[in-house]
Phi, psi and omega in degrees: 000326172233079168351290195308321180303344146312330173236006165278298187263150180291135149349286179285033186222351143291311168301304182311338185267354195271322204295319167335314175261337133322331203260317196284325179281349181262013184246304184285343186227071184273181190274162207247133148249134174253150172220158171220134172242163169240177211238168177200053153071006172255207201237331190235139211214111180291112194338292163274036156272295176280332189254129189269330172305345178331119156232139192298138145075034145211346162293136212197105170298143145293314186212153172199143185239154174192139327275179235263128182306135186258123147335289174292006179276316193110340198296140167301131176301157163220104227284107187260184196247151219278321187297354182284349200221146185218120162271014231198018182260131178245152146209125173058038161064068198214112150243168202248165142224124202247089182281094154314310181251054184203141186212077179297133158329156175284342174289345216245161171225107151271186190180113206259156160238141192197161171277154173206173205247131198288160183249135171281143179204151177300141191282266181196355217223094200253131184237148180268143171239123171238151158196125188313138209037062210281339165092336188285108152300156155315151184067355184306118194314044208282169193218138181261107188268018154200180176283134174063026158255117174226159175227154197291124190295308222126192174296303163235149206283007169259030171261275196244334198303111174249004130258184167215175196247106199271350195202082193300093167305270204247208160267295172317331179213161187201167175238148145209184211234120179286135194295158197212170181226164172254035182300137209308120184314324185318320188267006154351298185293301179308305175306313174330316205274322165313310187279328147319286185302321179262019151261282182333317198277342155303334181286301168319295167274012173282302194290002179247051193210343185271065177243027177318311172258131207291357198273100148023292217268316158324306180291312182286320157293334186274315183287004156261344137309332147299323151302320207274317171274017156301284219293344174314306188309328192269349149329288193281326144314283189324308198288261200345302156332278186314321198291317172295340173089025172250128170291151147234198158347303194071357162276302173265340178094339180255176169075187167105140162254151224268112041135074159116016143227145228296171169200162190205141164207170170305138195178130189271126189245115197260124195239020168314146185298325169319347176258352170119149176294146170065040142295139137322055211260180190299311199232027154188167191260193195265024149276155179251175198250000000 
C-alpha cells in the first residue's frame, strides 16, 4: 500500500508499525474472551490465574455468569450485577477479582467475560536458518532486522518479535516461524489501512527533517513530500476510522468517537425570566412554581 516504506524505512521499522496498528486496533475493537473457573469457597480469585488472557491496564470484565449454566442442559444464565464483583483489588502486587457477596463452591463454576488484546502466535510460515552460534533457545521470541537475520525480541512476541523460534538443530542452525494474529478477516483491510496511515506519518517525518540541503529546488521537494505523506496518512486513517465506525475531525483523521456511543458536553440551561413565563425544560413542564 505504501511503496516507498521499503526502500525509506528499515524492515524493523515497518513491523513496528504493523504491531502498532494491532495494538490501536485491539484498543478500538478488543478481542471478546469467555473463561470458566471452579471456585474453592472464597471470595477472591487471582486474576491471571484464573482469566489466563488477561492483560493489565487493559482489561475490563464485562459479564460474569455465576453460577455459570451448562449448555447441553439449557439452563438460564445468571447475570451477576456490576456491585457483585471489583476487578481491581491488589494486595501484594496481586489482583484479585473479589466477589463481595459470593464464595462459589469447589463444585460451582463461574464464567466471567472480558476483553483482551489480540495475540500474536506462531503461524503456519516457517523458514531454516543458519547462522553461527546463534544463541537461540526453543520458543524464543525473535525480531528480524534484516533479511534472514534475526535477534532476540525479548519476552513477548506482542512488542518488537516478529517470529519465535520452533525449532533449535545445533548451535549453527534453527528454524522459526513467523507470528501471525487471529484478528477478525472482515477487518483485514481496515487494519491494513492503520498500518499505512503510520507508515506515512513516518515518511512525513523522516522527510521533513531532510533539510540538509542548500540548493532551494531540493528544498521545495523534500518539504512536498513531506506534505504529500501527511496528508497520505490521514487518507488512510479516515479509511480505518470509517470502516470501525469512529468520527472524527475529518481533517486530521484522528480523535473522536466511535459510532453508536454515548456522548455529552456542557451547555448553558438559561432559566432567566427573559425567556418567558411557560417554557419547557427537560425535568419540568412550563408551569411555573
Amino acid at each position: 500500500m505504501v511503496p516507498e516504506a521499503d526502500t525509506e524505512l528499515n524492515l524493523p521499522s515497518r513491523n513496528q508499525h504493523i504491531k502498532q496498528a494491532m495494538a490501536d486496533y485491539s484498543r478500538d475493537r478488543p478481542d471478546i474472551i469467555t473463561t470458566d473457573f471452579s471456585g474453592d469457597g472464597g471470595k477472591y480469585y487471582g486474576i491471571t490465574a484464573s482469566l489466563t488472557s488477561w492483560s493489565d491496564e487493559f482489561s475490563r470484565i464485562s459479564a460474569i455468569q455465576y453460577p455459570a449454566p451448562t449448555i447441553a442442559g439449557d439452563e438460564t444464565p445468571v447475570y451477576l450485577e456490576p456491585d457483585d464483583w471489583d476487578e481491581d483489588y491488589y494486595q501484594g502486587g496481586t489482583r484479585y477479582l473479589w466477589l463481595p457477596n459470593h464464595a462459589p463452591a469447589a463444585s460451582e463454576t463461574v464464567r466471567v467475560e472480558y476483553t483482551a488484546p489480540y495475540l500474536w502466535t506462531s503461524g503456519s510460515i516457517t523458514t531454516s536458518i543458519t547462522k553461527t552460534a546463534h544463541g537461540h533457545t526453543l520458543n524464543d521470541f525473535v525480531q528480524e532486522d534484516d533479511v534472514l537475520t534475526f535477534i532476540n525480541a525479548g519476552s513477548t512476541a506482542n512488542l518488537l518479535a516478529t517470529h519465535q523460534v520452533t525449532t533449535v538443530t545445533d548451535v549453527d542452525n534453527f528454524t522459526v516461524t513467523e507470528l501471525a494474529v487471529t484478528a477478525p478477516e472482515f477487518d483485514f483491510f481496515a487494519i491494513a489501512n492503520r498500518a499505512a496511515c503510520l507508515v506515512c506519518q513516518a515518511l512525513a517525518e523522516r522527510f521533513s527533517r531532510s533539510t540538509e540541503s542548500t540548493v532551494n529546488a531540493d528544498r521545495v521537494r523534500i518539504t512536498t513530500r513531506a506534505k504529500e505523506f501527511s496528508e497520505r496518512a490521514k487518507e488512510f486513517c479516515n479509511l480505518y476510522n470509517m470502516h470501525m465506525g469512529i468520527m472524527t475531525d475529518g481533517a486530521s483523521g484522528v480523535g473522536g468517537v466511535k459510532l453508536g456511543e454515548g456522548h455529552a458536553e456542557f451547555i448553558d440551561l438559561d432559566p432567566m425570566p427573559t425567556t418567558g413565563h411557560g417554557r419547557d425544560f427537560l425535568h419540568r413542564s412550563g408551569g411555573s412554581r
